[in-house]
FITIMAR-765170 format. One record per residue (C-alpha): residue number from 1; x, y, z. Coordinates in nm, 3 decimals. Layout:
BEGIN
- NUM  X  Y  Z
...
This chain:
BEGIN
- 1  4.991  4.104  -8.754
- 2  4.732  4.052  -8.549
- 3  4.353  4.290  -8.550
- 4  4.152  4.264  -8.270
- 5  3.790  4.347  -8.197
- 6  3.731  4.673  -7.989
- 7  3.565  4.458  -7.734
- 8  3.841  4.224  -7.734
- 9  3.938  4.350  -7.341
- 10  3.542  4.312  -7.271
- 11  3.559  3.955  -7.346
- 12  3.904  3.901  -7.183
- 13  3.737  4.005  -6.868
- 14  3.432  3.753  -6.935
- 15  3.683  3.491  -6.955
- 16  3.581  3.436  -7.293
- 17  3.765  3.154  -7.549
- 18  3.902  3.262  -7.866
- 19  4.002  3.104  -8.177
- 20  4.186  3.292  -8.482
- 21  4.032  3.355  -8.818
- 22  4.196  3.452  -9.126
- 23  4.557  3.422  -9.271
- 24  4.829  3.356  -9.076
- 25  4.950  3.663  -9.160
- 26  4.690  3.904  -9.054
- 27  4.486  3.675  -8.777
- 28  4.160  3.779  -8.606
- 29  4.072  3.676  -8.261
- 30  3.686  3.569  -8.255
- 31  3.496  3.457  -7.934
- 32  3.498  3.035  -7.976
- 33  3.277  3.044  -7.641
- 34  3.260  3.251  -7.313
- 35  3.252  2.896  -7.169
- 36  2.890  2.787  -7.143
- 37  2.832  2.677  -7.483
- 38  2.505  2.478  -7.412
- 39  2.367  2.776  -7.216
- 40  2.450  2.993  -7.583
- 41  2.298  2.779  -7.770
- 42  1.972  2.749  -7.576
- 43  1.959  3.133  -7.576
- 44  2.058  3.169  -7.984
- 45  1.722  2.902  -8.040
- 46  1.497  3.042  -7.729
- 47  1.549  3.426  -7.663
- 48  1.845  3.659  -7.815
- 49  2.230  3.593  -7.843
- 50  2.459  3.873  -7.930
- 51  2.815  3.793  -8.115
- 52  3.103  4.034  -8.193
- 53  3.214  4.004  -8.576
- 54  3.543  4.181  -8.567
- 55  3.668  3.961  -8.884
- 56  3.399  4.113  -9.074
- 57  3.434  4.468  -9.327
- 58  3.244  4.726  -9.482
- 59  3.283  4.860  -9.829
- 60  3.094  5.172  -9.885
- 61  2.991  5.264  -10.279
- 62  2.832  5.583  -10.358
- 63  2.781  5.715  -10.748
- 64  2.466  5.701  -10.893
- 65  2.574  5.477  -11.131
- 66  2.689  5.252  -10.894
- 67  2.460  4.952  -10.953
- 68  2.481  4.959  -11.355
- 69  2.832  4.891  -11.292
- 70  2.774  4.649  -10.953
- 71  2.564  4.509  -11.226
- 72  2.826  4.432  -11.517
- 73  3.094  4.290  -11.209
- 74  2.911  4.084  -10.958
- 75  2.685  3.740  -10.985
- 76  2.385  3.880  -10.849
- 77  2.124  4.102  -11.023
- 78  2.178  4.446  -10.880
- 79  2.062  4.688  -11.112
- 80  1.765  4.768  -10.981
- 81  1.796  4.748  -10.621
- 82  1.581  4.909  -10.425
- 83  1.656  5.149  -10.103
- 84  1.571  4.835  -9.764
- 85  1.650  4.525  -9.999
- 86  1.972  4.311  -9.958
- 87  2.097  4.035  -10.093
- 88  2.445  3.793  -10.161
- 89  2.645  3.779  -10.458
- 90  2.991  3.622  -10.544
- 91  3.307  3.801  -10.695
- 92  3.437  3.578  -10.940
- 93  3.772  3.604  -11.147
- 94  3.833  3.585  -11.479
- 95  3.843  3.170  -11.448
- 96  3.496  3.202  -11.230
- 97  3.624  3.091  -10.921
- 98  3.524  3.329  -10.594
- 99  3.732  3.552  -10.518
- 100  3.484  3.716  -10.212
- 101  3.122  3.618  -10.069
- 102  2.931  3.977  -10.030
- 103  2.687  4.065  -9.873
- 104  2.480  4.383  -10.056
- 105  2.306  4.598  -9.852
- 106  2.109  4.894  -10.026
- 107  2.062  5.191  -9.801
- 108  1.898  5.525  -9.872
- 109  2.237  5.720  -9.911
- 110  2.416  5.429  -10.057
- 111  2.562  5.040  -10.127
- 112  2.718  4.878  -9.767
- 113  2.920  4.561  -9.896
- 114  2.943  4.322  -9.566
- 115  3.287  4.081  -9.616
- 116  3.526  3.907  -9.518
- 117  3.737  4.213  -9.360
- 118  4.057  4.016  -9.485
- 119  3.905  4.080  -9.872
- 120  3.807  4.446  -9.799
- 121  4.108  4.554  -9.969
- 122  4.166  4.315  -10.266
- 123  3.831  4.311  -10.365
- 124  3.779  4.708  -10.324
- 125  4.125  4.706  -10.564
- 126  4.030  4.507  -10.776
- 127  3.700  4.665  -10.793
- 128  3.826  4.980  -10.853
- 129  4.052  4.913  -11.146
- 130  3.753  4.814  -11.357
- 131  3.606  5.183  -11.303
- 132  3.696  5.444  -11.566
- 133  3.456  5.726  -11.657
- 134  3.190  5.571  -11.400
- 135  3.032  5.836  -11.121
- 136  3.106  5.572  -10.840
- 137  3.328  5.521  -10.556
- 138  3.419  5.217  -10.359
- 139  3.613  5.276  -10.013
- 140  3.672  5.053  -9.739
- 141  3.538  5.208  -9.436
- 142  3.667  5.150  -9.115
- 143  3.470  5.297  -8.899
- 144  3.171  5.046  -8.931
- 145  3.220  4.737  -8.676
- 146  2.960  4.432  -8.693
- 147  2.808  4.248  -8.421
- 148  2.485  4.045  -8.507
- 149  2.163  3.961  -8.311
- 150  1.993  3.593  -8.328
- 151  1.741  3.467  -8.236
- 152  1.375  3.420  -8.184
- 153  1.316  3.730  -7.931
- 154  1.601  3.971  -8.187
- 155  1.324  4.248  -8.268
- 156  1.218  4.231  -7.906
- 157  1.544  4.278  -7.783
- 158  1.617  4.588  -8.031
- 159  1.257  4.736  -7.970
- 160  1.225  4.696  -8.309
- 161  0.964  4.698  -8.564
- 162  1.018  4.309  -8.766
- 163  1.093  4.355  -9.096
- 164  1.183  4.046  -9.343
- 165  1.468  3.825  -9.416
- 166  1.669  3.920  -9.704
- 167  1.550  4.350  -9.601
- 168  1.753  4.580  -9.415
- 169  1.633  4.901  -9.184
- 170  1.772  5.131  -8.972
- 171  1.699  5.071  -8.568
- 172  1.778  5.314  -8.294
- 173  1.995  5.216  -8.030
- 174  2.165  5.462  -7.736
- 175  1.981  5.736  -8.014
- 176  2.220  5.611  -8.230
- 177  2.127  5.527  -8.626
- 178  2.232  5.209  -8.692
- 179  2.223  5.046  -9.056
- 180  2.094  4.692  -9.007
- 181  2.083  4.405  -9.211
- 182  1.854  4.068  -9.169
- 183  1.989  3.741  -9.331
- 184  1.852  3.451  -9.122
- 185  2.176  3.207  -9.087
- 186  2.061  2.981  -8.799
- 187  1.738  2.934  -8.916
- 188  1.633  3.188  -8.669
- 189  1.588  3.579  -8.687
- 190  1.934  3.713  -8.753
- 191  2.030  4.084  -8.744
- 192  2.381  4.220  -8.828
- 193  2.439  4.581  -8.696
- 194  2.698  4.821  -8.879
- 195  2.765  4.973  -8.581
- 196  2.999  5.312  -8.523
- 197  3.294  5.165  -8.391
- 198  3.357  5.481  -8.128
- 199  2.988  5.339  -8.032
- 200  3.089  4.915  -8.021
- 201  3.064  4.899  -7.655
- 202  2.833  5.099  -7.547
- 203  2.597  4.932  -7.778
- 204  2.718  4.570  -7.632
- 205  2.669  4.679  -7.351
- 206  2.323  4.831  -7.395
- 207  2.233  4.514  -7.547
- 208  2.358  4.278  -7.286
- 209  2.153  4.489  -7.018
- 210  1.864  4.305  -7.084
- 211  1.826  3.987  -6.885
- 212  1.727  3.738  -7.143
- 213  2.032  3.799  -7.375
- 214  2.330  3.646  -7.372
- 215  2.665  3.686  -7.519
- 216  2.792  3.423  -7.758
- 217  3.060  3.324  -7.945
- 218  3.093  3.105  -8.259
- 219  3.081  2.787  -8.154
- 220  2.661  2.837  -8.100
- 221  2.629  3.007  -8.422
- 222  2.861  2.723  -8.642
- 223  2.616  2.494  -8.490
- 224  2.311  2.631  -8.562
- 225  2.398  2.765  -8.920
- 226  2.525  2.365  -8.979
- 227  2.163  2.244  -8.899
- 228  1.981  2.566  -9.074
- 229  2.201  2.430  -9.410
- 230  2.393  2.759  -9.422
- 231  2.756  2.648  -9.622
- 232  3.012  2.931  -9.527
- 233  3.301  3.121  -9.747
- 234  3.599  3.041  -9.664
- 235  3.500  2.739  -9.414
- 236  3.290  2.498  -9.658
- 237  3.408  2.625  -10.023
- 238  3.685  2.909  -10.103
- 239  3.856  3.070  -10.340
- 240  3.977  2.777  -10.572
- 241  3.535  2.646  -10.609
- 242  3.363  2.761  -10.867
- 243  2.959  2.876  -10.758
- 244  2.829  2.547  -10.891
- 245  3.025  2.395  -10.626
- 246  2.879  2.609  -10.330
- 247  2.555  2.431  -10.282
- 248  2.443  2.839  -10.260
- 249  2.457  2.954  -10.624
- 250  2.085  2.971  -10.631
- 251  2.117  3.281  -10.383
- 252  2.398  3.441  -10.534
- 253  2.394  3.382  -10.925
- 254  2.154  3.518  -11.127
- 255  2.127  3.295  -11.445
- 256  1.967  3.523  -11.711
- 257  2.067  3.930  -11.640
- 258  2.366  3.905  -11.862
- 259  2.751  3.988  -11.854
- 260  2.933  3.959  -11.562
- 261  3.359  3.894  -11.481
- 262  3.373  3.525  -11.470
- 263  2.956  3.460  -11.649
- 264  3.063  3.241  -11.970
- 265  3.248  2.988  -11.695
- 266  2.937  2.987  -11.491
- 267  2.696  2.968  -11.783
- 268  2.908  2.684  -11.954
- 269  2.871  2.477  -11.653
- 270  2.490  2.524  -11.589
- 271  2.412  2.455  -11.928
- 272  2.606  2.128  -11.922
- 273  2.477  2.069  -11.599
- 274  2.848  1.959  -11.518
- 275  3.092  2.021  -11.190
- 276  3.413  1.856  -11.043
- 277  3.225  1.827  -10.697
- 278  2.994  1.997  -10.431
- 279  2.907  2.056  -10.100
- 280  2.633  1.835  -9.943
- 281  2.517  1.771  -9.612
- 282  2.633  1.389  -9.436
- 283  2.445  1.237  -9.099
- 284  2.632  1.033  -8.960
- 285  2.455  0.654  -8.919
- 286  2.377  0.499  -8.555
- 287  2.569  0.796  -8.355
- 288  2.369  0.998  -8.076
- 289  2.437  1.103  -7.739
- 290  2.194  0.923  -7.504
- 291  2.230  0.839  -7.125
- 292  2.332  0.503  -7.233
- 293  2.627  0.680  -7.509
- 294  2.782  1.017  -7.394
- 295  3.039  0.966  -7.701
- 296  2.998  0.933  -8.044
- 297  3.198  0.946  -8.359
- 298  3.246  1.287  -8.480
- 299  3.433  1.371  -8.815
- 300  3.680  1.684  -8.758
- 301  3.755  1.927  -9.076
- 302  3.951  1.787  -9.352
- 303  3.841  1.408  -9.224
- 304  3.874  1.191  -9.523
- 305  3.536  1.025  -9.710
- 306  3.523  0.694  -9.860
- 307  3.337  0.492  -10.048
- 308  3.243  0.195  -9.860
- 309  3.464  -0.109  -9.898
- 310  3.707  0.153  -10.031
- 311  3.870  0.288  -9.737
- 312  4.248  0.417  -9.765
- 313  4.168  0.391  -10.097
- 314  4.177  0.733  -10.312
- 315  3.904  0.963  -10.102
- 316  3.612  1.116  -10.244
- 317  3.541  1.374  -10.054
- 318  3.690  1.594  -9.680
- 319  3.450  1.694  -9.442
- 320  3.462  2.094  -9.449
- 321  3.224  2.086  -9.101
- 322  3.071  1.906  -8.833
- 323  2.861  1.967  -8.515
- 324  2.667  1.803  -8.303
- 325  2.335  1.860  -8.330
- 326  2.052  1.937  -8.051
- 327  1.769  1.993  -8.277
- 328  1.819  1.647  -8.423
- 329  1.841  1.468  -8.066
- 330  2.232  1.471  -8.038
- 331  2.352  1.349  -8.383
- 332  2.686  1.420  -8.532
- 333  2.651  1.641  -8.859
- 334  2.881  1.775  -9.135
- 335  2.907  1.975  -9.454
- 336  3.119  1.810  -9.758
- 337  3.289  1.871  -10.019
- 338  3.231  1.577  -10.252
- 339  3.329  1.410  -10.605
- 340  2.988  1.492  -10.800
- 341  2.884  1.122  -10.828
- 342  2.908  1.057  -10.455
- 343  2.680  1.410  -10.409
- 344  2.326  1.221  -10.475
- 345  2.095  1.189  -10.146
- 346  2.099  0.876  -9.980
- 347  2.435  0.802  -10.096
- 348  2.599  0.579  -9.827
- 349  2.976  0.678  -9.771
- 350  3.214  0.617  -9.475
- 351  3.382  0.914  -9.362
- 352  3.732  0.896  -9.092
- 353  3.630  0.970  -8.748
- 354  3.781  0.920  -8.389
- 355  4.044  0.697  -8.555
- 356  3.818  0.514  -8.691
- 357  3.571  0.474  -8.990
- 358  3.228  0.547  -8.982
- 359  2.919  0.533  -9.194
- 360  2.735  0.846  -9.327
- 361  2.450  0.943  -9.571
- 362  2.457  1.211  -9.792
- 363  2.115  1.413  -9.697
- 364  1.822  1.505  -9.900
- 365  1.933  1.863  -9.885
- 366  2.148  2.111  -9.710
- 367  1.954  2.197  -9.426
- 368  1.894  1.947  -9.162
- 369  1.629  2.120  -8.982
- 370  1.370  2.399  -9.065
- 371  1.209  2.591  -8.784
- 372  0.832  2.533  -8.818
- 373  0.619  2.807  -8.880
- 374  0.420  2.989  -8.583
Protein backbone atom coordinates (compact mmCIF):
# COMPACT_ATOMS: atom_id res chain seq x y z
CA UNK A 1 0.00 0.00 0.00
CA UNK A 2 1.29 2.94 -0.92
CA UNK A 3 0.10 6.91 0.79
CA UNK A 4 0.99 9.71 -1.02
CA UNK A 5 1.25 13.40 -0.20
CA UNK A 6 -1.65 15.63 -1.58
CA UNK A 7 0.96 17.51 -3.46
CA UNK A 8 2.41 14.47 -4.75
CA UNK A 9 1.02 15.53 -8.62
CA UNK A 10 2.54 19.17 -7.75
CA UNK A 11 5.89 17.75 -7.46
CA UNK A 12 5.46 15.24 -10.34
CA UNK A 13 5.02 18.24 -12.48
CA UNK A 14 8.30 19.95 -10.91
CA UNK A 15 10.08 16.97 -11.95
CA UNK A 16 10.81 16.36 -8.50
CA UNK A 17 12.92 12.96 -7.13
CA UNK A 18 11.41 10.79 -4.66
CA UNK A 19 12.56 8.24 -2.34
CA UNK A 20 10.15 5.92 -0.09
CA UNK A 21 9.90 6.10 3.64
CA UNK A 22 8.42 3.70 5.91
CA UNK A 23 7.64 -0.12 5.81
CA UNK A 24 7.54 -1.90 2.90
CA UNK A 25 4.23 -2.46 3.48
CA UNK A 26 2.70 0.89 3.74
CA UNK A 27 5.54 3.16 1.79
CA UNK A 28 5.53 6.98 1.58
CA UNK A 29 6.86 8.84 -1.33
CA UNK A 30 8.98 11.96 0.03
CA UNK A 31 10.68 14.60 -2.27
CA UNK A 32 14.71 13.27 -2.29
CA UNK A 33 15.34 16.57 -4.49
CA UNK A 34 13.49 18.59 -7.23
CA UNK A 35 16.96 18.27 -8.85
CA UNK A 36 19.04 21.24 -7.78
CA UNK A 37 20.18 20.09 -4.54
CA UNK A 38 23.03 22.70 -4.09
CA UNK A 39 20.62 25.50 -5.08
CA UNK A 40 18.21 23.90 -1.84
CA UNK A 41 20.65 23.90 0.27
CA UNK A 42 21.92 27.44 -0.27
CA UNK A 43 18.27 28.61 0.13
CA UNK A 44 17.54 26.21 3.52
CA UNK A 45 21.05 28.20 5.10
CA UNK A 46 20.43 31.80 3.26
CA UNK A 47 16.61 32.64 2.80
CA UNK A 48 13.50 30.08 3.25
CA UNK A 49 13.03 26.42 1.95
CA UNK A 50 9.66 24.83 2.10
CA UNK A 51 9.36 20.76 2.34
CA UNK A 52 6.21 18.57 2.16
CA UNK A 53 6.09 16.00 5.21
CA UNK A 54 3.45 13.63 4.01
CA UNK A 55 5.11 10.67 6.21
CA UNK A 56 4.38 12.69 9.15
CA UNK A 57 0.82 12.33 11.65
CA UNK A 58 -1.15 14.07 14.05
CA UNK A 59 -2.64 12.71 17.20
CA UNK A 60 -5.10 14.99 18.74
CA UNK A 61 -5.79 14.58 22.83
CA UNK A 62 -8.42 16.52 24.47
CA UNK A 63 -9.63 15.77 28.36
CA UNK A 64 -8.64 17.91 30.90
CA UNK A 65 -6.86 15.40 32.46
CA UNK A 66 -4.98 14.73 29.63
CA UNK A 67 -1.46 15.68 30.79
CA UNK A 68 -1.69 13.92 34.40
CA UNK A 69 -2.03 10.91 32.39
CA UNK A 70 0.55 12.11 29.29
CA UNK A 71 2.41 12.47 32.48
CA UNK A 72 2.32 8.81 34.06
CA UNK A 73 3.00 7.31 30.06
CA UNK A 74 5.56 9.35 28.28
CA UNK A 75 9.49 10.28 29.10
CA UNK A 76 9.05 13.84 29.15
CA UNK A 77 7.62 16.03 31.97
CA UNK A 78 4.21 17.07 30.76
CA UNK A 79 2.17 17.82 33.56
CA UNK A 80 2.28 21.16 33.59
CA UNK A 81 2.47 22.27 30.15
CA UNK A 82 1.60 25.37 29.34
CA UNK A 83 -0.83 26.65 26.31
CA UNK A 84 2.51 27.89 23.25
CA UNK A 85 5.19 25.42 24.82
CA UNK A 86 6.34 22.19 22.99
CA UNK A 87 8.58 19.80 23.48
CA UNK A 88 9.89 15.82 22.53
CA UNK A 89 9.38 12.85 24.46
CA UNK A 90 9.87 9.05 23.76
CA UNK A 91 7.21 6.17 24.07
CA UNK A 92 8.91 3.44 25.61
CA UNK A 93 7.64 -0.25 26.22
CA UNK A 94 7.57 -2.16 29.02
CA UNK A 95 11.52 -3.25 28.31
CA UNK A 96 12.27 0.74 27.69
CA UNK A 97 13.05 0.55 24.26
CA UNK A 98 11.14 3.38 21.87
CA UNK A 99 8.43 2.47 20.57
CA UNK A 100 7.65 6.31 18.88
CA UNK A 101 9.65 9.79 18.89
CA UNK A 102 6.77 12.59 19.61
CA UNK A 103 6.67 15.59 19.20
CA UNK A 104 4.17 17.54 21.97
CA UNK A 105 2.66 20.46 20.98
CA UNK A 106 0.34 22.30 23.61
CA UNK A 107 -2.31 24.42 22.00
CA UNK A 108 -5.06 26.48 23.60
CA UNK A 109 -7.91 23.88 22.81
CA UNK A 110 -5.67 20.95 23.19
CA UNK A 111 -2.38 18.33 22.91
CA UNK A 112 -1.18 17.96 18.85
CA UNK A 113 1.24 14.82 18.96
CA UNK A 114 3.55 15.28 15.62
CA UNK A 115 4.87 11.42 14.52
CA UNK A 116 5.87 9.24 12.54
CA UNK A 117 2.38 8.86 10.55
CA UNK A 118 3.32 5.02 10.26
CA UNK A 119 3.04 4.98 14.46
CA UNK A 120 -0.16 7.12 14.51
CA UNK A 121 -2.10 4.10 14.98
CA UNK A 122 -0.06 1.76 17.27
CA UNK A 123 0.91 4.28 19.47
CA UNK A 124 -2.74 5.98 19.67
CA UNK A 125 -3.76 1.99 20.51
CA UNK A 126 -1.64 1.44 22.65
CA UNK A 127 -2.21 4.69 24.23
CA UNK A 128 -5.61 4.20 24.58
CA UNK A 129 -5.69 0.87 26.32
CA UNK A 130 -3.94 2.38 29.33
CA UNK A 131 -7.05 4.89 29.74
CA UNK A 132 -9.87 3.75 32.04
CA UNK A 133 -11.91 6.26 34.07
CA UNK A 134 -9.59 9.19 32.61
CA UNK A 135 -11.61 12.41 30.91
CA UNK A 136 -9.22 12.16 27.81
CA UNK A 137 -9.29 11.22 24.29
CA UNK A 138 -6.59 10.39 21.86
CA UNK A 139 -7.62 10.22 17.98
CA UNK A 140 -5.57 10.19 15.04
CA UNK A 141 -6.60 13.00 12.92
CA UNK A 142 -6.33 13.00 9.42
CA UNK A 143 -7.12 15.98 8.35
CA UNK A 144 -3.86 17.79 9.58
CA UNK A 145 -0.98 17.54 6.77
CA UNK A 146 2.68 18.92 7.65
CA UNK A 147 4.95 20.83 5.59
CA UNK A 148 7.79 22.76 7.45
CA UNK A 149 9.57 26.14 6.83
CA UNK A 150 13.58 26.55 7.31
CA UNK A 151 15.53 28.79 7.34
CA UNK A 152 17.04 32.07 8.25
CA UNK A 153 14.31 34.44 6.44
CA UNK A 154 11.12 31.58 7.89
CA UNK A 155 9.23 34.44 9.97
CA UNK A 156 9.79 36.77 7.05
CA UNK A 157 8.44 34.53 4.70
CA UNK A 158 5.19 33.74 6.97
CA UNK A 159 4.82 37.54 7.95
CA UNK A 160 5.21 36.36 11.14
CA UNK A 161 5.87 37.63 14.49
CA UNK A 162 9.39 35.29 15.78
CA UNK A 163 8.64 33.44 18.55
CA UNK A 164 11.28 30.83 20.19
CA UNK A 165 12.57 27.44 19.54
CA UNK A 166 11.01 24.79 21.48
CA UNK A 167 7.26 27.41 21.40
CA UNK A 168 4.52 27.01 19.12
CA UNK A 169 1.85 29.85 17.75
CA UNK A 170 -0.69 30.10 15.48
CA UNK A 171 0.20 32.20 12.01
CA UNK A 172 -2.29 33.26 9.41
CA UNK A 173 -1.90 32.14 6.06
CA UNK A 174 -4.67 32.50 2.92
CA UNK A 175 -6.84 33.75 6.44
CA UNK A 176 -6.38 30.45 7.38
CA UNK A 177 -5.41 29.45 11.29
CA UNK A 178 -2.68 27.41 11.20
CA UNK A 179 -1.19 25.59 14.41
CA UNK A 180 2.58 25.96 14.15
CA UNK A 181 5.31 24.45 15.80
CA UNK A 182 9.20 25.71 16.00
CA UNK A 183 11.91 22.99 16.66
CA UNK A 184 15.14 24.24 15.01
CA UNK A 185 16.55 20.87 13.21
CA UNK A 186 19.12 22.41 10.81
CA UNK A 187 20.47 24.65 13.10
CA UNK A 188 18.39 27.24 11.47
CA UNK A 189 14.77 28.63 12.17
CA UNK A 190 12.48 25.70 11.55
CA UNK A 191 8.65 25.91 11.43
CA UNK A 192 6.33 22.87 10.95
CA UNK A 193 2.75 23.87 9.85
CA UNK A 194 -0.35 21.52 10.74
CA UNK A 195 -1.92 22.55 7.89
CA UNK A 196 -5.82 21.65 6.75
CA UNK A 197 -5.22 19.19 4.26
CA UNK A 198 -8.35 20.55 1.89
CA UNK A 199 -5.92 23.78 2.32
CA UNK A 200 -2.14 21.79 1.44
CA UNK A 201 -1.83 23.42 -1.84
CA UNK A 202 -3.05 26.42 -1.74
CA UNK A 203 -0.83 27.11 1.14
CA UNK A 204 2.33 25.65 -0.99
CA UNK A 205 1.49 27.49 -3.28
CA UNK A 206 1.02 30.76 -1.40
CA UNK A 207 4.27 30.08 0.06
CA UNK A 208 6.24 29.39 -3.03
CA UNK A 209 4.88 32.83 -4.49
CA UNK A 210 7.45 34.59 -2.93
CA UNK A 211 10.66 34.85 -4.90
CA UNK A 212 13.26 34.01 -2.38
CA UNK A 213 11.74 30.58 -1.38
CA UNK A 214 12.36 27.57 -2.71
CA UNK A 215 10.97 24.16 -2.63
CA UNK A 216 13.07 21.37 -1.18
CA UNK A 217 13.20 18.02 -0.60
CA UNK A 218 15.12 15.88 1.95
CA UNK A 219 18.24 15.54 0.75
CA UNK A 220 18.97 19.56 1.94
CA UNK A 221 17.34 19.01 5.16
CA UNK A 222 19.34 15.33 6.01
CA UNK A 223 22.28 17.47 5.36
CA UNK A 224 21.82 20.22 7.35
CA UNK A 225 20.20 18.39 10.41
CA UNK A 226 23.65 15.96 10.08
CA UNK A 227 25.86 19.12 10.65
CA UNK A 228 23.25 20.89 13.26
CA UNK A 229 23.84 17.25 15.36
CA UNK A 230 20.14 16.41 15.02
CA UNK A 231 20.11 12.14 15.34
CA UNK A 232 16.69 11.04 13.73
CA UNK A 233 13.99 8.16 14.79
CA UNK A 234 13.92 5.65 12.80
CA UNK A 235 17.16 6.71 10.61
CA UNK A 236 20.01 6.91 13.45
CA UNK A 237 18.36 4.76 16.45
CA UNK A 238 14.83 2.80 16.36
CA UNK A 239 12.74 0.79 18.01
CA UNK A 240 15.13 -2.00 19.40
CA UNK A 241 17.65 1.37 21.35
CA UNK A 242 16.96 2.16 24.49
CA UNK A 243 17.05 6.44 25.16
CA UNK A 244 20.54 6.15 26.59
CA UNK A 245 21.50 5.08 23.26
CA UNK A 246 19.94 8.13 21.31
CA UNK A 247 22.59 10.67 21.97
CA UNK A 248 19.01 12.85 22.58
CA UNK A 249 17.77 11.59 25.96
CA UNK A 250 18.67 14.86 27.49
CA UNK A 251 15.68 16.42 25.38
CA UNK A 252 13.30 13.79 25.81
CA UNK A 253 13.77 12.10 29.36
CA UNK A 254 13.10 13.77 32.27
CA UNK A 255 15.24 12.12 35.09
CA UNK A 256 13.43 13.08 38.36
CA UNK A 257 9.27 13.59 37.69
CA UNK A 258 8.59 10.03 38.53
CA UNK A 259 6.70 6.91 37.03
CA UNK A 260 6.54 6.41 33.62
CA UNK A 261 5.96 2.83 31.16
CA UNK A 262 9.46 1.74 30.67
CA UNK A 263 11.23 4.50 33.87
CA UNK A 264 12.94 1.69 36.21
CA UNK A 265 14.90 0.47 32.72
CA UNK A 266 15.86 4.01 32.07
CA UNK A 267 16.65 4.90 35.67
CA UNK A 268 18.72 1.60 36.15
CA UNK A 269 20.89 2.56 33.34
CA UNK A 270 21.55 6.27 34.28
CA UNK A 271 22.34 5.41 37.64
CA UNK A 272 24.92 2.85 36.52
CA UNK A 273 25.94 5.11 34.01
CA UNK A 274 25.95 1.88 31.72
CA UNK A 275 24.75 1.23 27.83
CA UNK A 276 25.45 -1.44 25.07
CA UNK A 277 26.35 1.50 22.61
CA UNK A 278 25.45 5.05 21.23
CA UNK A 279 25.22 7.29 18.59
CA UNK A 280 28.17 9.72 18.01
CA UNK A 281 29.20 11.89 15.38
CA UNK A 282 32.57 10.54 12.96
CA UNK A 283 34.65 13.11 10.46
CA UNK A 284 36.11 11.47 8.28
CA UNK A 285 40.25 12.15 8.25
CA UNK A 286 42.06 13.87 5.07
CA UNK A 287 38.72 13.80 2.77
CA UNK A 288 37.43 17.21 1.17
CA UNK A 289 36.31 18.25 -2.09
CA UNK A 290 38.80 20.82 -3.46
CA UNK A 291 39.60 21.79 -7.15
CA UNK A 292 42.49 19.56 -6.86
CA UNK A 293 39.88 16.35 -5.32
CA UNK A 294 36.24 16.37 -6.67
CA UNK A 295 35.92 12.76 -4.90
CA UNK A 296 36.26 11.66 -1.63
CA UNK A 297 35.48 8.67 0.49
CA UNK A 298 32.04 8.71 1.72
CA UNK A 299 30.62 5.96 4.14
CA UNK A 300 26.92 4.88 2.94
CA UNK A 301 24.30 3.61 5.78
CA UNK A 302 25.02 0.41 7.42
CA UNK A 303 28.98 0.85 6.33
CA UNK A 304 30.90 -1.22 8.75
CA UNK A 305 33.40 0.54 11.62
CA UNK A 306 36.58 -0.84 12.75
CA UNK A 307 38.99 -0.52 15.01
CA UNK A 308 42.16 0.24 13.38
CA UNK A 309 44.43 -2.66 12.59
CA UNK A 310 41.18 -4.61 13.10
CA UNK A 311 39.50 -4.50 9.90
CA UNK A 312 37.18 -7.56 8.79
CA UNK A 313 37.57 -8.26 12.13
CA UNK A 314 34.21 -8.27 14.38
CA UNK A 315 32.84 -4.42 13.73
CA UNK A 316 32.18 -2.01 16.30
CA UNK A 317 29.96 0.08 15.08
CA UNK A 318 27.52 0.86 11.26
CA UNK A 319 27.31 4.18 10.11
CA UNK A 320 23.44 5.15 10.49
CA UNK A 321 24.29 8.59 8.23
CA UNK A 322 26.52 10.51 6.20
CA UNK A 323 26.63 13.79 4.16
CA UNK A 324 28.80 15.89 2.83
CA UNK A 325 29.20 18.84 4.42
CA UNK A 326 29.34 22.64 3.03
CA UNK A 327 29.56 24.37 6.26
CA UNK A 328 32.69 22.40 7.09
CA UNK A 329 34.43 23.15 3.56
CA UNK A 330 33.30 19.85 1.79
CA UNK A 331 34.03 17.09 4.37
CA UNK A 332 32.36 13.76 4.50
CA UNK A 333 30.26 13.37 7.84
CA UNK A 334 28.25 10.62 9.59
CA UNK A 335 26.17 9.65 12.59
CA UNK A 336 27.07 6.13 14.41
CA UNK A 337 25.92 3.77 16.19
CA UNK A 338 28.85 2.55 18.28
CA UNK A 339 30.07 -0.17 20.98
CA UNK A 340 30.22 2.26 24.18
CA UNK A 341 34.05 2.04 24.49
CA UNK A 342 34.70 3.15 20.92
CA UNK A 343 31.98 6.29 21.72
CA UNK A 344 34.79 8.61 23.53
CA UNK A 345 35.84 11.86 21.38
CA UNK A 346 38.87 11.63 19.56
CA UNK A 347 38.59 8.03 19.25
CA UNK A 348 40.32 7.06 15.93
CA UNK A 349 38.31 4.26 14.05
CA UNK A 350 38.29 3.19 10.35
CA UNK A 351 35.00 2.97 8.93
CA UNK A 352 34.24 0.94 5.07
CA UNK A 353 33.91 3.41 2.39
CA UNK A 354 34.05 3.39 -1.53
CA UNK A 355 35.39 -0.19 -1.24
CA UNK A 356 37.76 0.75 0.72
CA UNK A 357 38.77 1.61 4.39
CA UNK A 358 39.06 4.85 5.72
CA UNK A 359 40.01 6.67 8.85
CA UNK A 360 37.51 8.60 11.07
CA UNK A 361 37.33 10.38 14.51
CA UNK A 362 34.68 10.17 16.75
CA UNK A 363 33.75 14.09 17.40
CA UNK A 364 33.66 16.10 20.48
CA UNK A 365 29.91 16.15 20.24
CA UNK A 366 26.97 15.65 18.02
CA UNK A 367 26.77 18.72 16.26
CA UNK A 368 29.40 19.61 13.84
CA UNK A 369 28.55 23.13 13.38
CA UNK A 370 26.60 25.82 15.41
CA UNK A 371 25.30 28.87 13.63
CA UNK A 372 26.92 31.88 15.36
CA UNK A 373 24.89 34.24 17.01
CA UNK A 374 23.79 37.67 15.23
Amino acid sequence: MTTQSPLQAVHESAEAFFLSYGPPELQTPIVETFGELDMEYAALRKSTVVFDEPHMGTLKITGTERHAFLNNMLTAKVDDLKPGQSLHSFWLNRQGRIDADLRIIETQDCTLVRLDRHLCKPTADALNAFIFAEDIEITIDDSIAWISVQGPTSFTTLNTTPFDHNTNSTITLNEIQIPTDRFDLTGEIGLYLAVPKDQLESIYQALLSNEKTKPTGWLAINTARIEAGQPMFNIDFGPTNLPAETGVMDSRVHLAKGCYLGQEVVARMHARNIRKQAVVALRLDDQRITLEQQSVLQPMTGSQICIPGQEGQTPVGAITSSTISPMLGAIPICFAMLKDAQTKPGTKLSVWAEGTYATCTVNESLAFWTKPKA
